[in-house]
MMTF fields as JSON, N, C-alpha, C and O atoms, coordinates in Angstrom:
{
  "mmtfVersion": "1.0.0",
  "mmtfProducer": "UNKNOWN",
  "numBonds": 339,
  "numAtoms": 340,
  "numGroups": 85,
  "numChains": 1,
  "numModels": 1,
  "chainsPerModel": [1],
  "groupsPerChain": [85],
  "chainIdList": ["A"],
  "bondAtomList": [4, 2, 8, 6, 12, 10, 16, 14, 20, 18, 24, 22, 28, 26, 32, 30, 36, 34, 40, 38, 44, 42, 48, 46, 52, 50, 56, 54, 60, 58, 64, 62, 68, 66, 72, 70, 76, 74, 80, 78, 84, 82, 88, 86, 92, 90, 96, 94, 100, 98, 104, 102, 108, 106, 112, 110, 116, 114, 120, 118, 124, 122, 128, 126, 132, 130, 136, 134, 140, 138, 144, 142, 148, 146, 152, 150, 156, 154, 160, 158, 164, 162, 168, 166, 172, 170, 176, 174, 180, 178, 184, 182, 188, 186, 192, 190, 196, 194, 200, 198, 204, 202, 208, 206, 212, 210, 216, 214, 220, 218, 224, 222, 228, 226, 232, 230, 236, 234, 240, 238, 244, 242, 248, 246, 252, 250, 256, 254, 260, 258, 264, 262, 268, 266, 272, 270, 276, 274, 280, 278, 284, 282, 288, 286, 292, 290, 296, 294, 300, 298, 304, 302, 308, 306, 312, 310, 316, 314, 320, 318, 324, 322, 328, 326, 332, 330, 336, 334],
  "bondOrderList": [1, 1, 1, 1, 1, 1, 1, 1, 1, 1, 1, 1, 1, 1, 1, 1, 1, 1, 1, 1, 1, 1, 1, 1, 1, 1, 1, 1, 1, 1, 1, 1, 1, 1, 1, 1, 1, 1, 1, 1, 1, 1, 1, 1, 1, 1, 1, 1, 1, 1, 1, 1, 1, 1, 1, 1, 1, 1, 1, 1, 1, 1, 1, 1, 1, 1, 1, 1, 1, 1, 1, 1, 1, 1, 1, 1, 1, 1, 1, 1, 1, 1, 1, 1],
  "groupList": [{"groupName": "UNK", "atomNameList": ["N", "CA", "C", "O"], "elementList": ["N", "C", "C", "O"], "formalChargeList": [0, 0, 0, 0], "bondAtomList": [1, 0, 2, 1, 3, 2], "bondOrderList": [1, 1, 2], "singleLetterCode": "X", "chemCompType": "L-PEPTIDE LINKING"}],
  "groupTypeList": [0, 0, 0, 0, 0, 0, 0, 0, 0, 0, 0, 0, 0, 0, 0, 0, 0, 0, 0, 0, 0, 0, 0, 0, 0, 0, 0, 0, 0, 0, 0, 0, 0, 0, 0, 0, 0, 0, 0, 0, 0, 0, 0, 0, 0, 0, 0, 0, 0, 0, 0, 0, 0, 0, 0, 0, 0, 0, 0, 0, 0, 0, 0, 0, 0, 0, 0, 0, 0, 0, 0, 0, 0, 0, 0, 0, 0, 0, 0, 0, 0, 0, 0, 0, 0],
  "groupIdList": [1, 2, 3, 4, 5, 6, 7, 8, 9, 10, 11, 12, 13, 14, 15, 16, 17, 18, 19, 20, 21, 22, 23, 24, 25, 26, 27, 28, 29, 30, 31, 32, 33, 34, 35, 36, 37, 38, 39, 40, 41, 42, 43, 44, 45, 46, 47, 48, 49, 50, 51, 52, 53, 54, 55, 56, 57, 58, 59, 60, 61, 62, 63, 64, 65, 66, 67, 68, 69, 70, 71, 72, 73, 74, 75, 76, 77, 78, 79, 80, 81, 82, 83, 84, 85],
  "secStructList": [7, 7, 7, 7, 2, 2, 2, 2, 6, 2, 2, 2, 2, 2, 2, 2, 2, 2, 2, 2, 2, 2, 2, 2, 2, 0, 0, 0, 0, 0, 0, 2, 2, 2, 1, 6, 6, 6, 6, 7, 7, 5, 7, 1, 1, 1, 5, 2, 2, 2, 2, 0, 0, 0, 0, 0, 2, 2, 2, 2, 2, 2, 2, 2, 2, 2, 2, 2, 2, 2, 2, 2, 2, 2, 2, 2, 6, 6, 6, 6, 7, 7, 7, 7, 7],
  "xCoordList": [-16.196, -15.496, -13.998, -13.544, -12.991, -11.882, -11.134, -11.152, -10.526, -9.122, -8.201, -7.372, -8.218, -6.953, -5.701, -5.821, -4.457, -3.109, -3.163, -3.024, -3.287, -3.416, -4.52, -3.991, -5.3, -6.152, -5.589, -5.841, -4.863, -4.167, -3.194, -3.258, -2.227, -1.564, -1.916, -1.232, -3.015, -3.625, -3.849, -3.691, -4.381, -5.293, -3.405, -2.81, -2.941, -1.359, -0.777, -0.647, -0.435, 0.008, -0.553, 0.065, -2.38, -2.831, -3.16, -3.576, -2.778, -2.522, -1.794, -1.882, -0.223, 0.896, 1.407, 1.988, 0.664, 0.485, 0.152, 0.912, -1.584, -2.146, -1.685, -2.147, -0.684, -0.071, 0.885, 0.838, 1.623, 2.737, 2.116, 2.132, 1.473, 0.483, 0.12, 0.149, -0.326, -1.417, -0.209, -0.418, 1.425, 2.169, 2.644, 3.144, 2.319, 3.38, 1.862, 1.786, 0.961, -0.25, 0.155, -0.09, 0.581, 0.204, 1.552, 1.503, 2.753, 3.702, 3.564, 4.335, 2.841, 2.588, 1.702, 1.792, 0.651, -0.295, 0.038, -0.03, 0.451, 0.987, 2.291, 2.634, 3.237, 4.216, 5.013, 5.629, 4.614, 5.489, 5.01, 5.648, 3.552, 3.001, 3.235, 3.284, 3.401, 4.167, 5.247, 5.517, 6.072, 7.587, 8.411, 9.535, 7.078, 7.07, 7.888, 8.396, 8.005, 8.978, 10.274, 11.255, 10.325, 12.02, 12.338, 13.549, 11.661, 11.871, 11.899, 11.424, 12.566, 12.819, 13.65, 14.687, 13.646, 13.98, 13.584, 12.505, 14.335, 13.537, 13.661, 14.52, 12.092, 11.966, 10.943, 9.807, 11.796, 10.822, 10.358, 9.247, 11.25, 11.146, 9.77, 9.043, 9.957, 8.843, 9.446, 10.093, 9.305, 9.692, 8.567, 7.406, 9.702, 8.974, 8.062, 7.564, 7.605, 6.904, 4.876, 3.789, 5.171, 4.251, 4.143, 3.115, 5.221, 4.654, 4.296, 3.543, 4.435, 4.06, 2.189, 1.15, 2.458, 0.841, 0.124, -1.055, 0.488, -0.448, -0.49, -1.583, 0.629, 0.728, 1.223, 0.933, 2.093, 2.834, 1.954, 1.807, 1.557, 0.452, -0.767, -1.283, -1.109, -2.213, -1.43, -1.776, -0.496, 0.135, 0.728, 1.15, 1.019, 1.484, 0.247, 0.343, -0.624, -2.02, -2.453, -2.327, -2.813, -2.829, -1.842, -2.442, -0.851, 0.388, 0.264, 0.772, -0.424, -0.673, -1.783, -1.826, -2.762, -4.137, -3.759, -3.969, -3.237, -2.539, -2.058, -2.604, -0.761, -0.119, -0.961, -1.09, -1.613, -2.935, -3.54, -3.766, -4.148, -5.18, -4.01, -4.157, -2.648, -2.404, -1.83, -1.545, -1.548, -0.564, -1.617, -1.797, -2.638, -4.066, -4.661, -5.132, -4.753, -5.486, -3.961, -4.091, -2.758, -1.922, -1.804, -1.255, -2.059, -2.119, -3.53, -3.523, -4.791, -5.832, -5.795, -6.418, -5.152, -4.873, -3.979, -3.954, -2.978, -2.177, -2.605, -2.295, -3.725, -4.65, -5.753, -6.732, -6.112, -7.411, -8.869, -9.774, -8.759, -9.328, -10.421, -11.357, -10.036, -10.162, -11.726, -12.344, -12.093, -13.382, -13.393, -12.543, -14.478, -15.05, -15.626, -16.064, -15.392, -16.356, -17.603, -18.097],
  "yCoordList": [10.106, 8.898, 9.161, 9.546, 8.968, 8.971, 7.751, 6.825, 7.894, 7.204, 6.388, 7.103, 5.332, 5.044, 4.83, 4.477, 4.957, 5.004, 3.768, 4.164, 2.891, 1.639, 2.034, 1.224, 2.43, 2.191, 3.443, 3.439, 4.412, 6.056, 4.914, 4.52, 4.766, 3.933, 2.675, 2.304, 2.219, 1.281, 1.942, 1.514, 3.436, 4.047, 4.731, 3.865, 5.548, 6.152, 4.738, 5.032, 3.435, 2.648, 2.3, 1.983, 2.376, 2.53, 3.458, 3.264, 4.797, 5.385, 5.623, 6.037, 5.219, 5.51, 4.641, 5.051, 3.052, 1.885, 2.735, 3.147, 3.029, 3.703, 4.994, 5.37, 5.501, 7.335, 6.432, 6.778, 5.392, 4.7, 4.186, 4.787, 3.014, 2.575, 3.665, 3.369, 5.242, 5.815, 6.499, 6.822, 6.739, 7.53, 6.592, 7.003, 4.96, 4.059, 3.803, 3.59, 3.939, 4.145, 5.895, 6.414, 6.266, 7.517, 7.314, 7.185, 7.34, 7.04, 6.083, 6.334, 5.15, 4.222, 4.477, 4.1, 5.247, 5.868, 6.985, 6.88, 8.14, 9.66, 9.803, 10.406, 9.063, 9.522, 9.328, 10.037, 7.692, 6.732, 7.263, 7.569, 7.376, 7.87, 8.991, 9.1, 9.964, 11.613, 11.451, 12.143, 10.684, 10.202, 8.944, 8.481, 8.79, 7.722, 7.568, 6.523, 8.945, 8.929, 9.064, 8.648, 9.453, 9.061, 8.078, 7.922, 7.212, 5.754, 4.421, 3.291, 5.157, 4.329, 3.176, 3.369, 1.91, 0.945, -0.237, -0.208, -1.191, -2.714, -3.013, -2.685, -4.051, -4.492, -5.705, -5.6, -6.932, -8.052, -8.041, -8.417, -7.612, -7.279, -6.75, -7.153, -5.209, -4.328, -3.178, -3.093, -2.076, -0.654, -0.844, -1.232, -0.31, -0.112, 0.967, 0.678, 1.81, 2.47, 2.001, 2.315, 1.287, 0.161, -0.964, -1.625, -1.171, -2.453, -2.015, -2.888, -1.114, -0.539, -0.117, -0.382, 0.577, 0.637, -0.028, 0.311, -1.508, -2.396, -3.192, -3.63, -3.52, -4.732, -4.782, -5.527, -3.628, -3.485, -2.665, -2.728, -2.02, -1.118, -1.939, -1.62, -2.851, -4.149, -4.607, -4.135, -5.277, -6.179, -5.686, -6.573, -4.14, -3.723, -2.926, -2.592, -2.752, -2.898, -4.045, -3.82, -4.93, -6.162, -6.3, -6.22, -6.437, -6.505, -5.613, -5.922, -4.367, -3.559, -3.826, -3.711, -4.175, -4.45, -5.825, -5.877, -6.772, -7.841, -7.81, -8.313, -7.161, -6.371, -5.997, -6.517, -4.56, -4.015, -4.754, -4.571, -6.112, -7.026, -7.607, -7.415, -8.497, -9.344, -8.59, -9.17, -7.179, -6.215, -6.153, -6.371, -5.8, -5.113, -6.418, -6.227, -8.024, -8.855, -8.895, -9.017, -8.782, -8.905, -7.704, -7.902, -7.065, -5.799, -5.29, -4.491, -6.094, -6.357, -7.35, -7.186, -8.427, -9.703, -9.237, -9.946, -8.077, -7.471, -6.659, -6.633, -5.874, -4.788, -5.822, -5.11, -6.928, -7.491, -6.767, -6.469, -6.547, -6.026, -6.731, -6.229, -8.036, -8.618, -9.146, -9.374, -9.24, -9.685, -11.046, -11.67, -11.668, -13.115, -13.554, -12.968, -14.749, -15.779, -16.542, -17.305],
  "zCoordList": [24.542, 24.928, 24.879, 23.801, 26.136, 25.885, 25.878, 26.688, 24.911, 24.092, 25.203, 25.767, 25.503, 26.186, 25.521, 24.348, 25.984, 25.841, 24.522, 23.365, 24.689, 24.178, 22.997, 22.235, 22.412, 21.743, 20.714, 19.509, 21.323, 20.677, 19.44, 18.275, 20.836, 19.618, 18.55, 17.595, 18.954, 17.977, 16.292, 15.149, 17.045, 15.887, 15.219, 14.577, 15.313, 15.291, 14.417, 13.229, 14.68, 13.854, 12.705, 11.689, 12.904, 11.407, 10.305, 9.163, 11.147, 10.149, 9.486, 8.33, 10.62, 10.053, 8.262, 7.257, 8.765, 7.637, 6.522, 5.645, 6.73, 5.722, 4.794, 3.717, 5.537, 5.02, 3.747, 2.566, 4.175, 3.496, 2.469, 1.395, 2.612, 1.39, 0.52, -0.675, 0.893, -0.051, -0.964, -2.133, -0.137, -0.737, -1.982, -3.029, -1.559, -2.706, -3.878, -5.088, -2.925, -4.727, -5.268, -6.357, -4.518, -5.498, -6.627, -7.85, -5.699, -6.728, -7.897, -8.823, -8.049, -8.989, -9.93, -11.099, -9.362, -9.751, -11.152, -12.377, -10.106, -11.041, -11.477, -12.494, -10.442, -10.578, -11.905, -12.701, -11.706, -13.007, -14.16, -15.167, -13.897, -15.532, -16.231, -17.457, -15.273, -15.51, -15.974, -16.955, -15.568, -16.032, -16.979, -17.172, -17.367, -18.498, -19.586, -19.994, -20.134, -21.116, -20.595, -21.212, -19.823, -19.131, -18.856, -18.7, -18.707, -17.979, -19.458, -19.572, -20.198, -21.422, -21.272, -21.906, -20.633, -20.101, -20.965, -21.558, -21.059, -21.116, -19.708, -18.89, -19.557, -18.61, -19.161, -19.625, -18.929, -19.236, -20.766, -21.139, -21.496, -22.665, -23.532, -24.44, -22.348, -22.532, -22.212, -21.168, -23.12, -22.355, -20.84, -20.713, -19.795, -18.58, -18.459, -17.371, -18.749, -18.899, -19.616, -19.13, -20.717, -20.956, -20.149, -19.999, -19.63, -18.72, -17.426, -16.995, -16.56, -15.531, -15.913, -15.309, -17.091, -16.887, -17.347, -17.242, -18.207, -18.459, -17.425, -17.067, -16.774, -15.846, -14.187, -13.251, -14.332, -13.007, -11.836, -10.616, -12.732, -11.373, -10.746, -9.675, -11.392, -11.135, -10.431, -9.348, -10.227, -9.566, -8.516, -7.774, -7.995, -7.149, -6.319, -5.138, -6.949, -6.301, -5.455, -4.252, -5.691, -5.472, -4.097, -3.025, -4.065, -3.426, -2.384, -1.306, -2.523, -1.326, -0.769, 0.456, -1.358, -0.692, 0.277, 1.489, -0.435, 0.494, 1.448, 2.431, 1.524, 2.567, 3.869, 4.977, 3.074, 4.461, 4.998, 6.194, 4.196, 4.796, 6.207, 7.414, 5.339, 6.672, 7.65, 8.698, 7.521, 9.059, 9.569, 10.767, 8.633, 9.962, 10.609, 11.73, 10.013, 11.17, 12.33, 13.548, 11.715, 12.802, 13.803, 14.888, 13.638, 14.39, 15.35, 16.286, 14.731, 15.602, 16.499, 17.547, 16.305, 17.178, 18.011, 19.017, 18.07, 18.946, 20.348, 21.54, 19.205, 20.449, 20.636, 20.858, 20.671, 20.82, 20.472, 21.251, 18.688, 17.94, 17.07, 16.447, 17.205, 15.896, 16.137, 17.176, 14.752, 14.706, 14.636, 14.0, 15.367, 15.933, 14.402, 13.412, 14.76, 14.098, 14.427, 13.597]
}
């Protein structure tokens, strides 16, 4: 089956979404936690480092899954993608 012009770039914009999202979990993920002890901060009157991994990585999880959900129905309603009711 070949790809039309229109459907290349459908697929190209979601991955491009998806590459971004996976680089800002990973950073939240490994990065912060690898670097934890450097990041000797108050934040919210919590070293940031404890509050990132009790609370901030949940919430910026969350925040990305959100994100993906509303670009991708807007971006299916663009290419006339979207799933029926």
């Amino acid at each position: 089956m070949q790809l039309t012009d229109r459907h290349q770039e459908y697929w190209r914009k979601t991955l491009r979404i998806t590459a971004i999202l996976l680089a800002i979990w990973f950073v939240v993920t490994f990065v912060v936690s690898y670097y934890a002890r450097e990041l000797s901060f108050n934040f919210f009157g919590w070293p940031f480092s404890f509050w990132m991994g009790a609370q901030g990585a949940l919430v910026i999880y969350i925040l990305i899954i959100g994100f993906y959900a509303r670009y991708m129905g807007k971006l299916d309603i663009e290419y006339g993608v979207e799933e029926e009711d």
